[in-house]
LOPABA-711569 format. One record per residue (C-alpha): residue number from 1; residue in one letter; chain; x, y, z. Coordinates in pm, whole numbers, always signed. Layout:
BEGIN
(atom NUM "A" "A" (X Y Z))
...
This chain:
BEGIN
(atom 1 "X" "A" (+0 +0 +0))
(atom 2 "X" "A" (+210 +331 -143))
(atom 3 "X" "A" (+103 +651 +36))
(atom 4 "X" "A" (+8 +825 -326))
(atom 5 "X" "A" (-272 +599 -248))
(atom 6 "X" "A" (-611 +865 -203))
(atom 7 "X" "A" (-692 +824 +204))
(atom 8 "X" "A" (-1071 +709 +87))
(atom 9 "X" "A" (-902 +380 -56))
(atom 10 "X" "A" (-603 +380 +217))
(atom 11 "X" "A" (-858 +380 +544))
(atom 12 "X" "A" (-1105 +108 +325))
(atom 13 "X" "A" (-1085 -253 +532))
(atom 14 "X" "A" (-1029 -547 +353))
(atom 15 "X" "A" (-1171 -774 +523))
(atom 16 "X" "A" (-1381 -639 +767))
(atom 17 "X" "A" (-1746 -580 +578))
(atom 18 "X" "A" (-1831 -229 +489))
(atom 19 "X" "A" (-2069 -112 +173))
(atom 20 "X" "A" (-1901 +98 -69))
(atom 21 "X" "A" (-2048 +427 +46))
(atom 22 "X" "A" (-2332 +532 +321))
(atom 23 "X" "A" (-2393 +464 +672))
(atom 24 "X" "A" (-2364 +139 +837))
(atom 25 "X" "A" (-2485 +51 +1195))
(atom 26 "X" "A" (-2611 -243 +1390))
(atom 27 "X" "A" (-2594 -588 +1206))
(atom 28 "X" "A" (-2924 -790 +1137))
(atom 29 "X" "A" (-3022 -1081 +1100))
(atom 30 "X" "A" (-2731 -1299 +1117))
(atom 31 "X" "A" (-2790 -1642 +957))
(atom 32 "X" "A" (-2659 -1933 +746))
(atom 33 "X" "A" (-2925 -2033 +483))
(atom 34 "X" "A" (-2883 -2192 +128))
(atom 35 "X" "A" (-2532 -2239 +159))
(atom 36 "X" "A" (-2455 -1911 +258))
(atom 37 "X" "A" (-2373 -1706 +565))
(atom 38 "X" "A" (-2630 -1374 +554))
(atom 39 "X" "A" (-2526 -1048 +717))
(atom 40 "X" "A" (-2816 -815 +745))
(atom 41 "X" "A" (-2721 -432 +887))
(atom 42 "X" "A" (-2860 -107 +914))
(atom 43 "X" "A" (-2787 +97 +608))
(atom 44 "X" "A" (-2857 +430 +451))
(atom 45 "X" "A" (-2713 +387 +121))
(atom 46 "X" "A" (-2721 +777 -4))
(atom 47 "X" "A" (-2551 +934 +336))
(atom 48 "X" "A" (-2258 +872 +558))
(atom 49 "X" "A" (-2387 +1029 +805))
(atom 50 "X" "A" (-2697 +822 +876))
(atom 51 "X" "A" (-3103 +884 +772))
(atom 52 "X" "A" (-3344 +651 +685))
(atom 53 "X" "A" (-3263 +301 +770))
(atom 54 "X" "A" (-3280 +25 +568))
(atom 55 "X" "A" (-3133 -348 +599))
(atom 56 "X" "A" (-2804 -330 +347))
(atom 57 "X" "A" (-2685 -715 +279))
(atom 58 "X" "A" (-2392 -942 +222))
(atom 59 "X" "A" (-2394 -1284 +182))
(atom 60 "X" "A" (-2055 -1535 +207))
(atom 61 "X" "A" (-2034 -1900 +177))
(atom 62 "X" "A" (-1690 -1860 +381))
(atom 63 "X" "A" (-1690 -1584 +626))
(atom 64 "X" "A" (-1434 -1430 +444))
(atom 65 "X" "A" (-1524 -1355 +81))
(atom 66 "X" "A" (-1860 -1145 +88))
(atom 67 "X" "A" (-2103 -1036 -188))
(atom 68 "X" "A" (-2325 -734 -176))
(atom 69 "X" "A" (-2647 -840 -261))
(atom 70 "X" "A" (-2972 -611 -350))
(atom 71 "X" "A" (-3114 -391 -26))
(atom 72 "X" "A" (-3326 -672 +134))
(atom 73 "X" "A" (-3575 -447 +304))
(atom 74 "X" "A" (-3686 -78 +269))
(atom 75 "X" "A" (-3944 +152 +464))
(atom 76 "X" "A" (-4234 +67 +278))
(atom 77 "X" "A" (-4531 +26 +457))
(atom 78 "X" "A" (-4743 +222 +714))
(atom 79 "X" "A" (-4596 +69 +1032))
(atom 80 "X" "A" (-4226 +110 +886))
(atom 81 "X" "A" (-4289 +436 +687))
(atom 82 "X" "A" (-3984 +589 +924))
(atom 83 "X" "A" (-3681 +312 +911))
(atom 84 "X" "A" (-3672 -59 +885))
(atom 85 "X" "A" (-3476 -82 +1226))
(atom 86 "X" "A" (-3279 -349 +1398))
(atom 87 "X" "A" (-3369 -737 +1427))
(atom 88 "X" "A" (-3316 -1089 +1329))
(atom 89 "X" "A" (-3350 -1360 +1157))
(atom 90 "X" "A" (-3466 -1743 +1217))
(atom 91 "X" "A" (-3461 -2009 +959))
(atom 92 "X" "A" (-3741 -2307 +936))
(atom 93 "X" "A" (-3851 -2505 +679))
(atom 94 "X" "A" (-3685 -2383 +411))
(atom 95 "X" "A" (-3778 -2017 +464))
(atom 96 "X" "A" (-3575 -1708 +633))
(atom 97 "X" "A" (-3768 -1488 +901))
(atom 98 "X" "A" (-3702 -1179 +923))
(atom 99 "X" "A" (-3815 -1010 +1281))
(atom 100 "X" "A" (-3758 -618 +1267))
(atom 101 "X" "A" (-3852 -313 +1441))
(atom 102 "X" "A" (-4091 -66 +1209))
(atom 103 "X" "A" (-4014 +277 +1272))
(atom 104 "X" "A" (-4300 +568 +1265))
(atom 105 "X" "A" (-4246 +892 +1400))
(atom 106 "X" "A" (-4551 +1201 +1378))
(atom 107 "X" "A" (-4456 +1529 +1273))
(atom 108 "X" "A" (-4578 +1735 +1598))
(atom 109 "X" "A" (-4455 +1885 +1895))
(atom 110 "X" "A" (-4383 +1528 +2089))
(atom 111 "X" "A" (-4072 +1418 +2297))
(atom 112 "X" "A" (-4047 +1117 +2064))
(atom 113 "X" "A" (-3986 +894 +2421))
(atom 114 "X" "A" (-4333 +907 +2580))
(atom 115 "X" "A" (-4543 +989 +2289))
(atom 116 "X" "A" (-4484 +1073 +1858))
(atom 117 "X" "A" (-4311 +732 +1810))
(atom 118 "X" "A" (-4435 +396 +1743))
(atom 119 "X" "A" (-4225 +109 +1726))
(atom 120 "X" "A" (-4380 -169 +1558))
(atom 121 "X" "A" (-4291 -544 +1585))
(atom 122 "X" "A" (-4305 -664 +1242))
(atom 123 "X" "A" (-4230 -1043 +1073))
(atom 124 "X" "A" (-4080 -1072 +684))
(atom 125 "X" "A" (-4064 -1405 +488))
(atom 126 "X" "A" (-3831 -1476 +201))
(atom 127 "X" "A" (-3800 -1803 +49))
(atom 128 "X" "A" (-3482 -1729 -134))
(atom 129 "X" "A" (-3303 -1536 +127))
(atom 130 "X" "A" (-3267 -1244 -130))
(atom 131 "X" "A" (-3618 -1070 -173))
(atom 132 "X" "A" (-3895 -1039 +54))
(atom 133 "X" "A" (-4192 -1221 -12))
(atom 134 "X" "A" (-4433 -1009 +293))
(atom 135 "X" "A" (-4445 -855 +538))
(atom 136 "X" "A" (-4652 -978 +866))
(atom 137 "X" "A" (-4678 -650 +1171))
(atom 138 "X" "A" (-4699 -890 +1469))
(atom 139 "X" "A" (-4713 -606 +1744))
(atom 140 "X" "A" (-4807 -288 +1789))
(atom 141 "X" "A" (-4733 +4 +2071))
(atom 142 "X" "A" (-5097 -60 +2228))
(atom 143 "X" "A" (-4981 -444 +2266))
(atom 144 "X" "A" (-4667 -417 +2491))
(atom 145 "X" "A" (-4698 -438 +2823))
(atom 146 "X" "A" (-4793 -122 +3042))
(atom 147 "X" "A" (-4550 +130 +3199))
(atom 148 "X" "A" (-4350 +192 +2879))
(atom 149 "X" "A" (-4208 +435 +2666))
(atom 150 "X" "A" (-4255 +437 +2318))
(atom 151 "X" "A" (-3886 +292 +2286))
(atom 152 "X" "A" (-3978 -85 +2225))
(atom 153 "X" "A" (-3744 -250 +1968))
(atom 154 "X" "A" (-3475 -505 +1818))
(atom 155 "X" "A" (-3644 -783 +1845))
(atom 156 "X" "A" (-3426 -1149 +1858))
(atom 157 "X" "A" (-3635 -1469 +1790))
(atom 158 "X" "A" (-3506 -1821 +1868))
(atom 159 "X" "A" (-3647 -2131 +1894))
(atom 160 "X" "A" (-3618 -2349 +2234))
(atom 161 "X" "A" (-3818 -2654 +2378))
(atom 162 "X" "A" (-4016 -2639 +2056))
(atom 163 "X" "A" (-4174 -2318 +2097))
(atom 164 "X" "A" (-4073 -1981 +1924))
(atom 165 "X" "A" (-3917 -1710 +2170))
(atom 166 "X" "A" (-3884 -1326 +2095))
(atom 167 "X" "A" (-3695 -1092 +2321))
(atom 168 "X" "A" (-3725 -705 +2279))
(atom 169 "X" "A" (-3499 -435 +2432))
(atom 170 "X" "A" (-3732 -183 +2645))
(atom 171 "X" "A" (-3723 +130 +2823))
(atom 172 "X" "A" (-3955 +201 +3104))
(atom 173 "X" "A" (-4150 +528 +3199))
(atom 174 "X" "A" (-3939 +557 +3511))
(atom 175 "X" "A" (-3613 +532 +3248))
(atom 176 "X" "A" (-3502 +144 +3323))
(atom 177 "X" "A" (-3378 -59 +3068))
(atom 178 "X" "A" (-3540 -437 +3053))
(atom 179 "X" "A" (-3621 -652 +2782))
(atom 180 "X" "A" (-3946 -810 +2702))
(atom 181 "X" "A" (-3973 -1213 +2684))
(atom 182 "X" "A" (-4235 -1350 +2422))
(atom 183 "X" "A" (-4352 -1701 +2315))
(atom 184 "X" "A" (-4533 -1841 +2021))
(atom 185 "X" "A" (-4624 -2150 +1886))
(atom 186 "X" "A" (-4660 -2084 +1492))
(atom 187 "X" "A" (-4448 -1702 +1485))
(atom 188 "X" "A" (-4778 -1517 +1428))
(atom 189 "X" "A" (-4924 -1523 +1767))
(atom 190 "X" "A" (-4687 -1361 +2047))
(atom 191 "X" "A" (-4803 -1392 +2424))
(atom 192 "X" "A" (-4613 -1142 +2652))
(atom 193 "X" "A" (-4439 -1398 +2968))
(atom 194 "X" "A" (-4174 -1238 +3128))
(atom 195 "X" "A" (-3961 -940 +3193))
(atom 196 "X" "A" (-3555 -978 +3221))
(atom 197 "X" "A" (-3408 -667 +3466))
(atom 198 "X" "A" (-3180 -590 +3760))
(atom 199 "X" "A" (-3246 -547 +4049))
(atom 200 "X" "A" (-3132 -145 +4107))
(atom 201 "X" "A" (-3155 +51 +3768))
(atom 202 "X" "A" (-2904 -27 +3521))
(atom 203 "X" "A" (-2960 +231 +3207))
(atom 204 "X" "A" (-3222 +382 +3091))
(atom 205 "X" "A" (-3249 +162 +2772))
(atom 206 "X" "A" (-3106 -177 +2677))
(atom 207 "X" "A" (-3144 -208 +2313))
(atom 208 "X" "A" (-3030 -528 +2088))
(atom 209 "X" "A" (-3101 -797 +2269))
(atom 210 "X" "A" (-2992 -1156 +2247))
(atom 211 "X" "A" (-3075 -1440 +2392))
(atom 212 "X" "A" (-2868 -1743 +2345))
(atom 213 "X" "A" (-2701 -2082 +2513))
(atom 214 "X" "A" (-2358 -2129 +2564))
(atom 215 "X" "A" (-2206 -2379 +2795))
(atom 216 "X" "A" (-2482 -2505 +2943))
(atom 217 "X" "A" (-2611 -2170 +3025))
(atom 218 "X" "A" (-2825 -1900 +2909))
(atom 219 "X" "A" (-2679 -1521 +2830))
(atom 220 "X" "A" (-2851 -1239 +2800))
(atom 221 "X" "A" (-2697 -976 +2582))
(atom 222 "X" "A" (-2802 -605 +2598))
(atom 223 "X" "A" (-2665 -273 +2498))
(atom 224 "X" "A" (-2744 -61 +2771))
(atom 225 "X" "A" (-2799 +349 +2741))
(atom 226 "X" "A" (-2722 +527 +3080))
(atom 227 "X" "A" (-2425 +375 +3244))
(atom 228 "X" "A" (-2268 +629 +3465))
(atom 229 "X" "A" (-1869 +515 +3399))
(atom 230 "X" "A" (-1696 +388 +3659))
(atom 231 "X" "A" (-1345 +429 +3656))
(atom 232 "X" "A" (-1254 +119 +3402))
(atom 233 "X" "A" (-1623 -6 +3331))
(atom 234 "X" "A" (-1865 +181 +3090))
(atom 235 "X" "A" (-1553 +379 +2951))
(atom 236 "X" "A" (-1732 +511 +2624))
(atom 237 "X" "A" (-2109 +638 +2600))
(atom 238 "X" "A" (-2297 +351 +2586))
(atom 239 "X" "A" (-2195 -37 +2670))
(atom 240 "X" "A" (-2219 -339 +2511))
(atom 241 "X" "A" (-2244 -701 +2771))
(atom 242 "X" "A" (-2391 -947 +2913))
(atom 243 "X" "A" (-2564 -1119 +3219))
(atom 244 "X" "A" (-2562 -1529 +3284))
(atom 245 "X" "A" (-2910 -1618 +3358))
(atom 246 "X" "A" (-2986 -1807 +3704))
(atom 247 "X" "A" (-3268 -1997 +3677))
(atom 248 "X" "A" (-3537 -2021 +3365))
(atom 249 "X" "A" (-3571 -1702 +3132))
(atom 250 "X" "A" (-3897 -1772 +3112))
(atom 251 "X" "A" (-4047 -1749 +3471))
(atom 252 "X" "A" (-3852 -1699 +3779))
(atom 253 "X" "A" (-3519 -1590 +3708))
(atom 254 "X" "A" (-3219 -1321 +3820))
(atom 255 "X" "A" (-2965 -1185 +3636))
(atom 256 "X" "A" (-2578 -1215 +3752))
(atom 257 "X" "A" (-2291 -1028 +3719))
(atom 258 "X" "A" (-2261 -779 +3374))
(atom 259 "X" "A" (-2005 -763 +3205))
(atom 260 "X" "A" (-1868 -613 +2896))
(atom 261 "X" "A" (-1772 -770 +2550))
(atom 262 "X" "A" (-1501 -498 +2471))
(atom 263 "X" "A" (-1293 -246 +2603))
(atom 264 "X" "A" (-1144 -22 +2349))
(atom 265 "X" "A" (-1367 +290 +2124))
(atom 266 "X" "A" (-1574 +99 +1870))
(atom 267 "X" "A" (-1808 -197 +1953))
(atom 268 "X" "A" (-2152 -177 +1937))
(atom 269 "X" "A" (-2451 -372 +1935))
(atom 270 "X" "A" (-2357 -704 +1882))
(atom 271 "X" "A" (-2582 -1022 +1796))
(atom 272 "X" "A" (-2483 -1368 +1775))
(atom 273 "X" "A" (-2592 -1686 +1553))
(atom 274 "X" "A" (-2514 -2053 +1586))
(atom 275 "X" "A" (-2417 -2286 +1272))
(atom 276 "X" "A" (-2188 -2593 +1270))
(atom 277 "X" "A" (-2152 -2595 +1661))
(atom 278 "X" "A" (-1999 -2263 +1703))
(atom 279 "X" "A" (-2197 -1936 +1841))
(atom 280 "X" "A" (-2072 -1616 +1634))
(atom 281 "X" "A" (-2088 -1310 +1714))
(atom 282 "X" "A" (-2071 -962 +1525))
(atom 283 "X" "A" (-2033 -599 +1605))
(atom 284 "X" "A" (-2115 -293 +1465))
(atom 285 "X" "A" (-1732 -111 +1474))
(atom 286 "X" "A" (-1868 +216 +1576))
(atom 287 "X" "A" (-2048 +390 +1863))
(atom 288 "X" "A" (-2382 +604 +1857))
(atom 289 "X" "A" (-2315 +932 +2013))
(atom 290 "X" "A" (-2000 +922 +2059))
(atom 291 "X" "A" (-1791 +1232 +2082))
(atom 292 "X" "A" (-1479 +1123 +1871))
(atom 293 "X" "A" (-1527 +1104 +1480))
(atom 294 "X" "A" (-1420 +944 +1132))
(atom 295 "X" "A" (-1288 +1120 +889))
(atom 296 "X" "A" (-1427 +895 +592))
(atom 297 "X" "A" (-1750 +1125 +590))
(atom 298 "X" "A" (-1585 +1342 +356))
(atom 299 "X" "A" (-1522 +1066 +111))
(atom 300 "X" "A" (-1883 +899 +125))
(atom 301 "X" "A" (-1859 +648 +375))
(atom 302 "X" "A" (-1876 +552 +782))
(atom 303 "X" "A" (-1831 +236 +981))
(atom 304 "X" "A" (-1783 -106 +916))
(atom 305 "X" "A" (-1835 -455 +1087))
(atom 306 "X" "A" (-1612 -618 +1338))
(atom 307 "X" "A" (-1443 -928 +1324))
(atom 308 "X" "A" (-1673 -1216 +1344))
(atom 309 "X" "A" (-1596 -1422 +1697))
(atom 310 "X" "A" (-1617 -1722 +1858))
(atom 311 "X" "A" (-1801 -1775 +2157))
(atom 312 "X" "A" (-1746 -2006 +2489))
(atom 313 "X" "A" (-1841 -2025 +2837))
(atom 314 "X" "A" (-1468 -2095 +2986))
(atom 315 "X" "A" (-1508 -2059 +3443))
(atom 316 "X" "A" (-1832 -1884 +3422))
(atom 317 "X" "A" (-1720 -1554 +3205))
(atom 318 "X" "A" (-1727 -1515 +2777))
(atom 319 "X" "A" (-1435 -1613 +2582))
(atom 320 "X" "A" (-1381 -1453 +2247))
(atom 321 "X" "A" (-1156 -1561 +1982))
(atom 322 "X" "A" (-1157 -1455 +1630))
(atom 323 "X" "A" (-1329 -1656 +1390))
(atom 324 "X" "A" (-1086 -1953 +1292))
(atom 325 "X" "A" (-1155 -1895 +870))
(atom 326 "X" "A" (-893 -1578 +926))
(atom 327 "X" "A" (-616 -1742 +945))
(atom 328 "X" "A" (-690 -1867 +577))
(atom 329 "X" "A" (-583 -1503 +507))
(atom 330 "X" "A" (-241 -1520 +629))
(atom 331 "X" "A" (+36 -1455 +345))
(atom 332 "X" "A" (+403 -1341 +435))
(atom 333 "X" "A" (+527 -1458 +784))
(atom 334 "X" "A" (+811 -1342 +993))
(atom 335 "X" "A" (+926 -1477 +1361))
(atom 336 "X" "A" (+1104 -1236 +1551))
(atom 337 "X" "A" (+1192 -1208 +1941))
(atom 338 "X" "A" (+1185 -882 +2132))
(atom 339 "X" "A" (+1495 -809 +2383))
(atom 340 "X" "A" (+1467 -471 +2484))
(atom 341 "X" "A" (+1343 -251 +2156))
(atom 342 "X" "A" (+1240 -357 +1820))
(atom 343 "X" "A" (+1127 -250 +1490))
(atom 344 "X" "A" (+997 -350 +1192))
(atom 345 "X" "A" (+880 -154 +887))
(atom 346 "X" "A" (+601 -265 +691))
(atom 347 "X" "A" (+374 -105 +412))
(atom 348 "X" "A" (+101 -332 +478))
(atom 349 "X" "A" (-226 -186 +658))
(atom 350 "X" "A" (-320 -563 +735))
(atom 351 "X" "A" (-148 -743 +949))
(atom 352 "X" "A" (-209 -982 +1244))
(atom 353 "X" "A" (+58 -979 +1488))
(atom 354 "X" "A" (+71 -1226 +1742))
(atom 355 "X" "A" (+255 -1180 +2061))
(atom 356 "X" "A" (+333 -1453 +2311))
(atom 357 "X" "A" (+599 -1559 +2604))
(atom 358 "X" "A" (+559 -1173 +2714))
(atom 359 "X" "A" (+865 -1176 +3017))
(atom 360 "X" "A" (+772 -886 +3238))
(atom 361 "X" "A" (+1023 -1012 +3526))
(atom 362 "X" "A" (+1157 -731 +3719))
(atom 363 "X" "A" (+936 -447 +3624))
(atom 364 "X" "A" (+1028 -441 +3274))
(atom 365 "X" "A" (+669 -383 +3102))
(atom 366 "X" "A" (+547 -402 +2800))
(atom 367 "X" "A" (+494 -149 +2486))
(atom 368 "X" "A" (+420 -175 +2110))
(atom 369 "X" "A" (+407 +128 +1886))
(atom 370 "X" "A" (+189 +117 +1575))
(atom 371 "X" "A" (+256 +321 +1288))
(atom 372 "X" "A" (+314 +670 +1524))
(atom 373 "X" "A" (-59 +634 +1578))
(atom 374 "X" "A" (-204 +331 +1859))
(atom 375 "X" "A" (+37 +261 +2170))
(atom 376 "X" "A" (-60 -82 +2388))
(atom 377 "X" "A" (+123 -38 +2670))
(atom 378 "X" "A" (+95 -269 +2984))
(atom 379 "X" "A" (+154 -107 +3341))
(atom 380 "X" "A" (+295 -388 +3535))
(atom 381 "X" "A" (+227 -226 +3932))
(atom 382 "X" "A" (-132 -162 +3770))
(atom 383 "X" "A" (-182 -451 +3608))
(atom 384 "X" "A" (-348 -242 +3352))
(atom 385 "X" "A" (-343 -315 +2983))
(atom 386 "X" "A" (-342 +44 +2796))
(atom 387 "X" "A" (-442 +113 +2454))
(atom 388 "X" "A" (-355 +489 +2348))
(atom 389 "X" "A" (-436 +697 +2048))
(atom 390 "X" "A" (-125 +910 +2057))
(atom 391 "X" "A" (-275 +1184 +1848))
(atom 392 "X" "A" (-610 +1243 +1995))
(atom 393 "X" "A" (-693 +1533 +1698))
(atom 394 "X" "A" (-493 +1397 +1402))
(atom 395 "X" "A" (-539 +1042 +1345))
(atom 396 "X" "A" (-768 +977 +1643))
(atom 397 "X" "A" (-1013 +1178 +1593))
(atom 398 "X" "A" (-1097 +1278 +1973))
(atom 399 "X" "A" (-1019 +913 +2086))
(atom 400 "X" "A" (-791 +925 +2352))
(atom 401 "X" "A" (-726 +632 +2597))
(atom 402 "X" "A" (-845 +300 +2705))
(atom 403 "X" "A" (-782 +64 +3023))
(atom 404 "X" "A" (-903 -319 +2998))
(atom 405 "X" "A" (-754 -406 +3381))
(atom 406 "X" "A" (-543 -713 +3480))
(atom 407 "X" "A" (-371 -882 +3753))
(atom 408 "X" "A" (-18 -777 +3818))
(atom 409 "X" "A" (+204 -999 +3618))
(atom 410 "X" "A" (-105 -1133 +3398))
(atom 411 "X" "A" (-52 -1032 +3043))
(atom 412 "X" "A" (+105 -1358 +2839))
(atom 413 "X" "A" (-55 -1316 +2533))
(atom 414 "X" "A" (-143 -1067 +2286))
(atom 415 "X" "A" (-352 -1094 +1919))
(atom 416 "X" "A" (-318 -761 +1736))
(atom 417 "X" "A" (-533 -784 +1383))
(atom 418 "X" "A" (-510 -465 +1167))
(atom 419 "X" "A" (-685 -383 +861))
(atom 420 "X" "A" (-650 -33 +760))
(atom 421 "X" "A" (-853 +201 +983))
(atom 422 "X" "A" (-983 -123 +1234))
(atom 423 "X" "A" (-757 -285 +1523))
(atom 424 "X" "A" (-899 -569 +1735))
(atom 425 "X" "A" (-613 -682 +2045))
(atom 426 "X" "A" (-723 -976 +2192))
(atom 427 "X" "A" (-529 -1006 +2539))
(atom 428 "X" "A" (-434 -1325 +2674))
(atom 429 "X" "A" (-721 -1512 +2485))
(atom 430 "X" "A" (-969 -1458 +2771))
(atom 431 "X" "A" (-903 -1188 +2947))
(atom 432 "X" "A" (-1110 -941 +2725))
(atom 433 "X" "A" (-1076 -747 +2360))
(atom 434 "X" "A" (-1029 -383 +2275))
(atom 435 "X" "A" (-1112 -264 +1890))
(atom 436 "X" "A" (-1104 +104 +1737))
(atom 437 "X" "A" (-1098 +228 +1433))
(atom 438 "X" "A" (-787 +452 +1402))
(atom 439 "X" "A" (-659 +658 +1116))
(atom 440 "X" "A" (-304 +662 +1033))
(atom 441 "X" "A" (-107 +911 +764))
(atom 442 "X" "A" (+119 +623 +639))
(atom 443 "X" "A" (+170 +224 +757))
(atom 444 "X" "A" (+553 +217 +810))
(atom 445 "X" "A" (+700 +107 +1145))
(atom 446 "X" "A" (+577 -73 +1415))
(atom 447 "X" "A" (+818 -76 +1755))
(atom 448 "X" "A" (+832 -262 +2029))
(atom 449 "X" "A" (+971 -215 +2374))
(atom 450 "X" "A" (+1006 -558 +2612))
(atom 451 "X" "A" (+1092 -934 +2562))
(atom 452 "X" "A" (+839 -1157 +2413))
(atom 453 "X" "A" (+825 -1352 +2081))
(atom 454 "X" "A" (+684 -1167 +1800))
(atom 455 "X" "A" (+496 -1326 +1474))
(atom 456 "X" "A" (+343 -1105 +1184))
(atom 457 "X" "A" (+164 -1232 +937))
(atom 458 "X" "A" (+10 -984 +625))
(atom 459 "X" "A" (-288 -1051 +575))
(atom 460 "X" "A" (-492 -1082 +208))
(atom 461 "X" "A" (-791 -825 +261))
């Protein structure tokens, strides 16, 4: 990659999904149907800077190589006159549903919380997983359950025990978020069962919600609105975690512990999908209201798609690994070990760099230097894992720093994956993630400071 290359082409991912130009949030309705894996997202095709949702689409039969396929849905109806918003997707016999929330908002002088907004529950079928065949509202604002704000949306449908199950992010009159627990028997008829909450308020709204098995136990997945940060938790605007389940979701039930999926700037609203054993999960790479930027706006185009990960239940906490089909992108390889300082130059924006047998005996630390833009650093009297943008203005865009907190003496491991504007660190393999999009002038040198065995592979985007 030569630096006479236009910045609209240098910052472009290669293999992280992102349209050619518009606005891209939350992904939808993650599946594998016909041979193909389907990712569904929020899209507005004509603006980078967001408008009138639709669902954009790719579809891959490898995770790796992805088509863009016709715009599978578009505000077309009454009930979704205002945005086709977030949702999922189930597949049975033969057929892909598509659950989504329709978006209506009056013209008027409302608050657009308490009144002015309906957000309508609506089912699509498509035979061929490429066109929609109809469209099916299932519920309306006068069918959820009382004490609500109009904010009722993203619904995720799964099937369990041989009945249908829909859960639906919520936000109360007294500003608690909650999600909504429905059942069915033939995914026309929804019964309202159960409400999932804590205890003490915990946001205001928890949007995208999932509800999934892993391990022999049931997570609930929420992106909750409202966090107050504290100190190294609920570091950027709005949060992205889970809860294990203790007892059954659908009666009697509490939530434990929450924790989050990522760390670092830009990780959104993430929804999983099982296929051949393995629960996958995928991010939006961006963050609503967020005060730092991206400087693509100017050339047409903002936010991509994370990594897809792997998901287990390892000692009663999430582990997340990148999705094994990357490594099939590995080219040029180099082995190197760190003793003291070391650099490398590189004009490759895609790397993965893996980092292992980290010796941090006698207070000696750890640091890594990427392209005079992203520093890791690890504090060993801390035990805190650091990821800093060292240009806050230039290349960061008002990003600044990041802490993901270890025990002294933890940090063994380290997988760094770059692809132009995107890094994802995966620390020790289960001690947590931190991903931001960055935004660097050139890709020349990376250095390191400590003693640890190096290995960078470029990667084919």
């Amino acid at each position: 990659m030569k630096n006479s290359v236009s910045k609209c082409d240098l910052w472009k991912p290669g293999y992280h999904i992102i349209p050619p130009s518009g606005w891209l949030n939350d992904p939808n309705g993650l599946c594998f149907f016909n041979g193909y894996y389907h990712v569904f997202y929020q899209y507005v095709p004509d603006s980078p800077e967001g408008g009138l949702k639709c669902w954009g689409h790719y579809r891959s039969r490898d995770l790796l190589n992805w088509e863009e396929c016709p715009v599978m849905m578009k505000p077309d109806q009454p009930y979704d006159r205002n945005g086709v918003y977030s949702g999922s997707a189930l597949i049975e016999n033969d057929k892909m549903y598509l659950f989504y929330t329709g978006n209506v908002k009056h013209k008027g002088d409302y608050d657009y919380i308490n009144s002015g907004r309906e957000h309508n529950t609506v089912m699509a079928v498509s035979t061929d997983g490429m066109k929609i065949d109809k469209k099916l509202p299932l519920l309306y604002n006068r069918d959820y359950p009382e004490g609500l704000t109009c904010h009722v949306r993203d619904p995720k449908v799964f099937k369990y025990d041989g009945k249908y199950y829909m859960v639906i992010g919520a936000r109360t009159k007294q500003n608690r978020g909650q999600v909504l627990v429905y059942e069915s028997e033939d995914l026309s008829s929804w019964k309202f069962i159960n409400t999932l909450s804590t205890k003490e308020q915990f946001g205001y709204m928890w949007e995208c919600p999932d509800l999934f098995e892993l391990g022999g136990s049931f997570i609930l997945a929420v992106s909750p609105q409202g966090l107050k940060s504290e100190r190294h938790r609920y570091q950027n605007v709005y949060s992205s975690g889970y809860f294990i389940i203790n007892g059954d979701f659908r009666g009697r039930c509490t939530l434990g512990n929450y924790t989050e999926f990522d760390s670092g700037f830009d990780f959104y609203a993430p929804q999983t999908f099982e296929h051949d054993g393995r629960r996958l999960m995928l991010a939006w790479m961006g963050m609503p209201d967020a005060q730092y930027t991206n400087p693509t706006v100017k050339y047409g185009w903002q936010h991509c798609m994370s990594m897809f990960r792997e998901l287990n239940l390892k000692h009663g906490r999430i582990v997340q690994v990148p999705a094994r089909e990357y490594k099939k992108l590995r080219k040029g390889h180099k082995v190197l070990r760190s003793e003291g300082m070391l650099s490398f130059e590189t004009e490759n924006p895609c790397l993965e760099i893996n980092i292992s047998d980290i010796d941090i005996g006698n207070n000696a630390g750890f640091g890594i230097s990427i392209f005079d833009t992203l520093e890791l650093i690890y504090d060993v009297p801390s035990g805190e894992f650091v990821l800093i943008h060292t240009d806050k203005n230039k290349s960061a865009y008002g990003r600044t720093k990041r802490v993901l907190p270890l025990q002294k003496n933890e940090l063994k491991k380290i997988d760094i994956f770059l692809d132009a504007s995107c890094a994802e660190i995966f620390v020790n393999d289960t001690s947590g993630v931190l991903s931001t999009r960055y935004y660097p002038e050139n890709y020349k040198e990376i250095n390191c400071k400590g003693s640890f065995n190096i290995e960078i592979y470029e990667i084919s985007g």
